[in-house]
C-alpha positions in Angstrom: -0.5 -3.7 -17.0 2.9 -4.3 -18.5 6.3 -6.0 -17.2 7.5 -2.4 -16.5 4.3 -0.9 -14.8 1.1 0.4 -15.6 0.7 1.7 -18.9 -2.1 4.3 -19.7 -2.3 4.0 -24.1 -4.2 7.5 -24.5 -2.2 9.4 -22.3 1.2 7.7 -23.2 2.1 7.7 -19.4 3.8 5.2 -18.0 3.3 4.4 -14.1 6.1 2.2 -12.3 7.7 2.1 -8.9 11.1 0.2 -7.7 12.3 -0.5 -4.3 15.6 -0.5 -3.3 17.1 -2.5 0.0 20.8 -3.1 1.6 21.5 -4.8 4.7 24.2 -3.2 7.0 25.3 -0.6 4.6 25.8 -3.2 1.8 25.3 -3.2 -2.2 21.7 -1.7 -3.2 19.1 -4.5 -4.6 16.3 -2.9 -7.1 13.3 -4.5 -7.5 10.3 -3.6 -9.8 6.4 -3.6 -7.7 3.2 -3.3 -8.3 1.4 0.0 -7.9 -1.8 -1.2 -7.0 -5.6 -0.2 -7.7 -6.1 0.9 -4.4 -2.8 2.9 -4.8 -3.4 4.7 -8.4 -6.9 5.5 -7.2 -5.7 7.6 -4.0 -2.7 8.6 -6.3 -4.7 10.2 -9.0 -7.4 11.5 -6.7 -4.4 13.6 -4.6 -3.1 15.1 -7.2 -5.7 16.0 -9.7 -9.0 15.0 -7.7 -10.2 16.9 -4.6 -8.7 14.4 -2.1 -6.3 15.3 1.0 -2.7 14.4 0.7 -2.2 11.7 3.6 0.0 12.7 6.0 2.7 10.4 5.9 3.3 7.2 3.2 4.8 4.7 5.3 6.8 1.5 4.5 6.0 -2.0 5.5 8.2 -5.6 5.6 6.0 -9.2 4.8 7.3 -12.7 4.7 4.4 -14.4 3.1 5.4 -16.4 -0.1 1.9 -14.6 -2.2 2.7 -12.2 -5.2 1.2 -8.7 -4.9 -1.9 -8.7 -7.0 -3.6 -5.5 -8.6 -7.0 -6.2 -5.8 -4.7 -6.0 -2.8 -5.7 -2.7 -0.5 -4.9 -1.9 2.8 -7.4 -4.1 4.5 -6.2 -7.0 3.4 -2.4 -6.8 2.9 -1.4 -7.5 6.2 -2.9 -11.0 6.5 -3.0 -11.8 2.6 1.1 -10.5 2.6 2.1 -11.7 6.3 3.2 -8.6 7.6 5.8 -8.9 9.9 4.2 -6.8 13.7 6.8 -8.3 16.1 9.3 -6.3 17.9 10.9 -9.4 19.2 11.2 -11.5 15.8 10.8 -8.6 13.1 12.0 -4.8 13.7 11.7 -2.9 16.3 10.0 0.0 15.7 6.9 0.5 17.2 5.1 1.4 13.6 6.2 1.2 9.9 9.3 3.8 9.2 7.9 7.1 7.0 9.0 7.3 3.8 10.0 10.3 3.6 10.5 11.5 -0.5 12.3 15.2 -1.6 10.5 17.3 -3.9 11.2 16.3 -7.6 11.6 18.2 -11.1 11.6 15.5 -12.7 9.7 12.4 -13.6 10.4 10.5 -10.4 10.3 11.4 -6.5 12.1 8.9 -3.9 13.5 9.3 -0.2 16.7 8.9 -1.2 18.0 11.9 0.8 16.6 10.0 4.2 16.2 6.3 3.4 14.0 4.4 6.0 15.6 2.4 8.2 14.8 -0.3 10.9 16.8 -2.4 13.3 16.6 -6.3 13.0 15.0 -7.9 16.0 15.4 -12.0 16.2 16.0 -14.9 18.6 17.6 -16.9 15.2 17.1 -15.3 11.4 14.2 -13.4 9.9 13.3 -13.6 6.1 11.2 -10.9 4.4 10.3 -12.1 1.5 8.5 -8.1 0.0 8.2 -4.6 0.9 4.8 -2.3 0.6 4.0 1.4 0.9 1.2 2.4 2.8 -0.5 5.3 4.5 -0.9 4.3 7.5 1.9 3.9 9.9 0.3 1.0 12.5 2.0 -2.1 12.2 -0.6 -4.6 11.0 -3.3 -1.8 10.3 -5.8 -2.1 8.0 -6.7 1.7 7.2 -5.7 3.8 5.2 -4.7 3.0 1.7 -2.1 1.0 0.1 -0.1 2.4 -2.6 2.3 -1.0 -4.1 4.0 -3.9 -2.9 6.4 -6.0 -4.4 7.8 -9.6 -3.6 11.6 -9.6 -3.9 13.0 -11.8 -6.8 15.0 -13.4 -3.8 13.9 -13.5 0.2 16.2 -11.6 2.1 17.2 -13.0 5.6 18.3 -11.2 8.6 20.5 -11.7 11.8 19.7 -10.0 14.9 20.7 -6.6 14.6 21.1 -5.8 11.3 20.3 -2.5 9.9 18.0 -2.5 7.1 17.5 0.0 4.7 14.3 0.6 2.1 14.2 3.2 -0.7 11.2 3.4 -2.9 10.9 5.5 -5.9 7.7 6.2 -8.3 8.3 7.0 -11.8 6.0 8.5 -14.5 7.5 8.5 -18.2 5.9 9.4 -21.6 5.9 6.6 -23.2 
């Protein structure tokens, strides 16, 4: 594990992920995550084990103040990361918005081309303090698998109906 990502010495690969966010078509804000166990496991067993693809990767919001750690999975993250479930005083969407990546020739893939995107839901403000990928798409589920998660360097907060938008992208470089 380095500052950058995951680093695998024999191979000379390295493994990192950024996710990007802007509130009501605003700047974009990058920040690095953690691609955890869980999520290297399922990653490596898709595409060179004999594990099914998942059929969708979907994004989740938190607000709990906890860094991502490597031991994180998909039964735990919701309660250890505070995922925000609420319609009324989070998004609302009834589940997590897809992410939903092009096909890549090169050494990243992202959704770019169709950025998620949720509508604010709030009586007052709403901070979210980290976004995850998972592959299950139930608010607050604990299925599935989870692929990263990152804490923003800075919480975001939100008024009622703000649009927020989430990019992810997963790299791979020789290293």
């Amino acid at each position: 594990m380095t500052e950058q990502g995951i680093y695998f010495p024999q191979q000379g690969i390295l493994a990192q992920g950024e996710y990007f966010d802007r509130v009501n078509g605003g700047e974009w804000q990058a920040t690095h995550n953690l691609v955890v166990n869980e999520g290297l496991a399922h990653l490596l067993n898709v595409a060179m084990g004999s594990k099914v693809k998942s059929a969708g990767y979907y994004l989740a919001l938190f607000s709990g103040a906890t860094a991502p750690a490597p031991n994180w999975t998909a039964a735990n993250f919701a309660s250890v990361a505070a995922e925000i479930v609420s319609m009324t005083e989070g998004y609302t969407s009834a589940t997590r918005p897809q992410w939903t990546p092009a096909d890549t020739n090169t050494n990243s893939i992202d959704n770019f081309a169709a950025v998620a995107k949720v509508t604010i839901a709030t009586s007052s403000q709403l901070t979210v303090t980290g976004a995850a990928m998972l592959t299950n798409s139930v608010k607050g589920g604990t299925s599935g698998t989870l692929i990263s998660a990152s804490k923003y360097t800075a919480p975001r907060t939100f008024q009622d109906g703000d649009e927020y938008e989430i990019g992810y992208r997963l790299s791979f470089t020789a290293a």
